[in-house]
C-alpha positions in Angstrom: 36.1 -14.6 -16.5 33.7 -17.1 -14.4 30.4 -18.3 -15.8 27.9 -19.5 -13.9 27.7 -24.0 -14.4 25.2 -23.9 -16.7 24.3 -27.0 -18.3 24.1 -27.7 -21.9 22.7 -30.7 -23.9 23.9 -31.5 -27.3 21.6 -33.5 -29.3 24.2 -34.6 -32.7 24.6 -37.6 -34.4 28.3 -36.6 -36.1 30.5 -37.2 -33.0 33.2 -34.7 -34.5 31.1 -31.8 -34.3 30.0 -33.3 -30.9 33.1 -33.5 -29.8 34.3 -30.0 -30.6 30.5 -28.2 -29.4 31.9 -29.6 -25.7 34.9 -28.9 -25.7 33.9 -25.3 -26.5 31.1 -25.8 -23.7 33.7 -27.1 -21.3 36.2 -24.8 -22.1 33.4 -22.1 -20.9 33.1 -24.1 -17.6 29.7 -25.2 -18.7 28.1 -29.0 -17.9 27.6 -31.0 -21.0 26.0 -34.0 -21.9 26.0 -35.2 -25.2 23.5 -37.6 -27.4 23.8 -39.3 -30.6 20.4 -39.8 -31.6 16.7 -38.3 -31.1 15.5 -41.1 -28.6 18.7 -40.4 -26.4 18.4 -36.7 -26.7 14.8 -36.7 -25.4 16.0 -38.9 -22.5 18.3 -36.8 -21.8 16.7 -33.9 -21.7 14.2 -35.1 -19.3 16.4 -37.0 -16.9 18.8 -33.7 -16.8 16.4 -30.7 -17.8 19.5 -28.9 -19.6 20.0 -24.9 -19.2 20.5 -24.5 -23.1 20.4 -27.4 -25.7 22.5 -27.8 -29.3 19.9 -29.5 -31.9 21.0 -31.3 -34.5 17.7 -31.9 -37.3 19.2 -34.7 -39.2 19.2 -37.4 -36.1 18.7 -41.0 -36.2 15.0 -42.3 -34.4 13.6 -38.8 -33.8 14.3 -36.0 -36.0 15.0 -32.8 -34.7 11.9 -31.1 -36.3 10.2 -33.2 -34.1 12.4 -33.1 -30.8 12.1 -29.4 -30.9 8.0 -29.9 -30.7 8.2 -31.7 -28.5 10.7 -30.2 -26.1 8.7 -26.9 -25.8 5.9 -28.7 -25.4 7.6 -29.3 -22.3 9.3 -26.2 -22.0 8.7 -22.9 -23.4 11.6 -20.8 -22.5 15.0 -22.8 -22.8 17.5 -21.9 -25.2 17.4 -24.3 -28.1 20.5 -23.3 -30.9 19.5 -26.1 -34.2 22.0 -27.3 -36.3 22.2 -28.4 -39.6 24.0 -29.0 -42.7 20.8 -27.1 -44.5 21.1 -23.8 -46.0 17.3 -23.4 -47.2 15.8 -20.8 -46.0 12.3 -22.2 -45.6 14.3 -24.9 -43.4 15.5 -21.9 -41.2 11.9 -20.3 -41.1 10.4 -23.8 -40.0 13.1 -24.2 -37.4 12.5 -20.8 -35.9 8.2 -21.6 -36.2 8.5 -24.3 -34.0 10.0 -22.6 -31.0 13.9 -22.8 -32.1 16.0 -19.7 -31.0 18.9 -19.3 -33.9 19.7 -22.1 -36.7 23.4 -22.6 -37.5 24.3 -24.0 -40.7 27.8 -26.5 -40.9 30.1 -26.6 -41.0 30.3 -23.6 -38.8 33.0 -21.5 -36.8 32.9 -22.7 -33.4 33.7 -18.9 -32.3 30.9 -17.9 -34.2 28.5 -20.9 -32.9 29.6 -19.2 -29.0 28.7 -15.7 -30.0 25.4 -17.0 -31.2 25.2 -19.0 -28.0 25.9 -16.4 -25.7 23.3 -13.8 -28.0 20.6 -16.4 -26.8 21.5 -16.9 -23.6 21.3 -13.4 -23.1 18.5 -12.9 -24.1 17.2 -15.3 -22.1 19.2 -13.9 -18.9 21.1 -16.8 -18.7 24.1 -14.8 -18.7 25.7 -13.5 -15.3 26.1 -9.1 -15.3 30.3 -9.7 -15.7 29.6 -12.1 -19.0 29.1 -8.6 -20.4 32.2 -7.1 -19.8 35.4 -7.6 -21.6 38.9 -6.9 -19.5 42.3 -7.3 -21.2 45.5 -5.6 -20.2 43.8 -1.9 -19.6 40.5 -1.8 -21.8 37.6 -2.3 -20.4 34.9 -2.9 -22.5 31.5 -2.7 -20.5 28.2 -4.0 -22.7 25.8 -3.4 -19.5 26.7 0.2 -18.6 27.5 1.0 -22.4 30.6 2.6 -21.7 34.6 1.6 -22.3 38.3 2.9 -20.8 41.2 2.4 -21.8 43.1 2.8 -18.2 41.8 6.2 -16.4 40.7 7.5 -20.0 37.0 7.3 -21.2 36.2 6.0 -24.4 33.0 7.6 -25.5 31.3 5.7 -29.0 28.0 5.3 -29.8 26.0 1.9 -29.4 27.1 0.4 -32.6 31.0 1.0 -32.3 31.1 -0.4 -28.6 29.1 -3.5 -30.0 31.4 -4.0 -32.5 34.3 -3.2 -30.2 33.0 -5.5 -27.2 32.8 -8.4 -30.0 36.1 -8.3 -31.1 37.9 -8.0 -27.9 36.0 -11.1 -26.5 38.4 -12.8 -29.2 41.2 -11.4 -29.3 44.1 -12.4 -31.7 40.8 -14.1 -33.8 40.5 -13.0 -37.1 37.0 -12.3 -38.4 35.8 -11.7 -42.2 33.7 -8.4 -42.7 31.0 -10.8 -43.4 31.2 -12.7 -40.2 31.2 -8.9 -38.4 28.2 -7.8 -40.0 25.8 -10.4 -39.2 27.2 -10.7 -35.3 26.7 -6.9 -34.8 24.0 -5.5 -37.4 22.2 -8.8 -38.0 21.8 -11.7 -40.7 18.8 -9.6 -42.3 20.9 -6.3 -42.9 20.9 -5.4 -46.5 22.7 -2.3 -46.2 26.5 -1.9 -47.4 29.1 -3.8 -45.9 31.6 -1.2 -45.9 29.8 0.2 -42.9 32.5 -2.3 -41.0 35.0 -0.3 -42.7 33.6 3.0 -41.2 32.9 1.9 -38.2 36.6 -0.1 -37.6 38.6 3.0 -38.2 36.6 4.9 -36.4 37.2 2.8 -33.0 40.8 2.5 -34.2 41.4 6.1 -34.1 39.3 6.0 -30.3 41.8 3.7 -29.2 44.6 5.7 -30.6 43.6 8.7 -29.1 42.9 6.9 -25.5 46.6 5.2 -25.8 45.3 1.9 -25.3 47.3 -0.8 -25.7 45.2 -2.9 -28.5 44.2 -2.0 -31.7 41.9 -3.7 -34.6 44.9 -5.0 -37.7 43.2 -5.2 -41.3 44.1 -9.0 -42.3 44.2 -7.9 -46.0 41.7 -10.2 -48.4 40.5 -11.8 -45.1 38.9 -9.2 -42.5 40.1 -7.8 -39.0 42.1 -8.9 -36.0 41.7 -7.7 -32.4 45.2 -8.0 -30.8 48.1 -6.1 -28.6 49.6 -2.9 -30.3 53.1 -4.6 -30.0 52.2 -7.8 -31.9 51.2 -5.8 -34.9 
């Protein structure tokens, strides 16, 4: 699958977590550029006006409360994901006030940190048509025209279930908890139950069955769900 080289800044002082947002970034055939503190970052930003920036709040110089002002100042519509180690929720609401698109809290699953990415970037039509449909050995999993085949066979579902299906095959052989599945597909505000994942996996399982496709969703008992080949069950 190509992506378009977009470039992404990543404004973090911890050079671990630095080092593992690029080489997710890179391994998506994105730009990156990386800074260690606020002062940097802002530089950056304005010699390389970045496609999507990762904001760190905890920085050295400038804080990213402050970068974030001051960066939409600047620029109103690109992507800004902050990071922190801060699970508050008035820290989240103050994050998303001042003009940030999602707030990840660390440690976090990388996987999860490209979903959110890729959310945003959507939404932002960042993303080109073919970054919205999932090809592996068959299945075809197609979020634009809402529709999925498993070879010449139709796989009809309603929006939900080909979310939730689309998700899981863009990681296949990745094993996700209920939890992780929930918020990803039905959102971090849903207070309904989560055994609506449960419904809703062995309903696309028996779709999949049915269409003879060669992948299936495996229950990870006491973890959550796996998205992988029929013959590596």
């Amino acid at each position: 699958m190509k992506h378009k080289a977009l470039s992404v800044l990543i404004i973090e002082d911890d050079p671990h977590i630095a080092e593992l947002i690029q080489l997710y970034m890179e391994k998506l055939g994105y730009l990156t550029q990386v800074a260690y503190d606020g002062e940097a970052g802002l530089e950056s930003y304005y010699e390389t006006y970045p496609d999507f920036i990762f904001l760190d709040i905890m920085l050295p110089k400038i804080d990213g409360w402050e970068l974030c002002q001051e960066i939409r100042w600047d620029n109103k519509k690109i992507p800004i994901i902050m990071l922190t180690g801060k699970g508050e929720s008035q820290d989240k609401i103050k994050g998303l006030d001042i003009g940030a698109d999602d707030y990840v809290v660390k440690p976090f699953d990388p996987n999860e940190l490209v979903a959110r990415m890729k959310a945003v970037m959507r939404r932002a039509d960042l993303l080109n048509d073919e970054d919205q449909v999932v090809s592996l050995l068959g299945l075809v999993v197609d979020k634009k025209e809402y529709k999925a085949a498993a070879g010449d066979k139709e796989i009809t579902m309603p929006p939900k279930e080909l979310d939730l299906l689309y998700y899981l095959a863009s990681y296949p052989n990745q094993v996700f908890t209920r939890q992780q599945l929930l918020d990803q597909i039905w959102g971090y505000a849903f207070e309904g139950d989560p055994r609506t994942i449960d419904v809703h996996i062995k309903r696309i399982r028996e779709k999949l069955t049915e269409a003879d496709a060669k992948w299936t969703i495996k229950t990870i008992r006491g973890v959550g769900y796996k998205f992988l080949e029929k013959e590596h069950e």
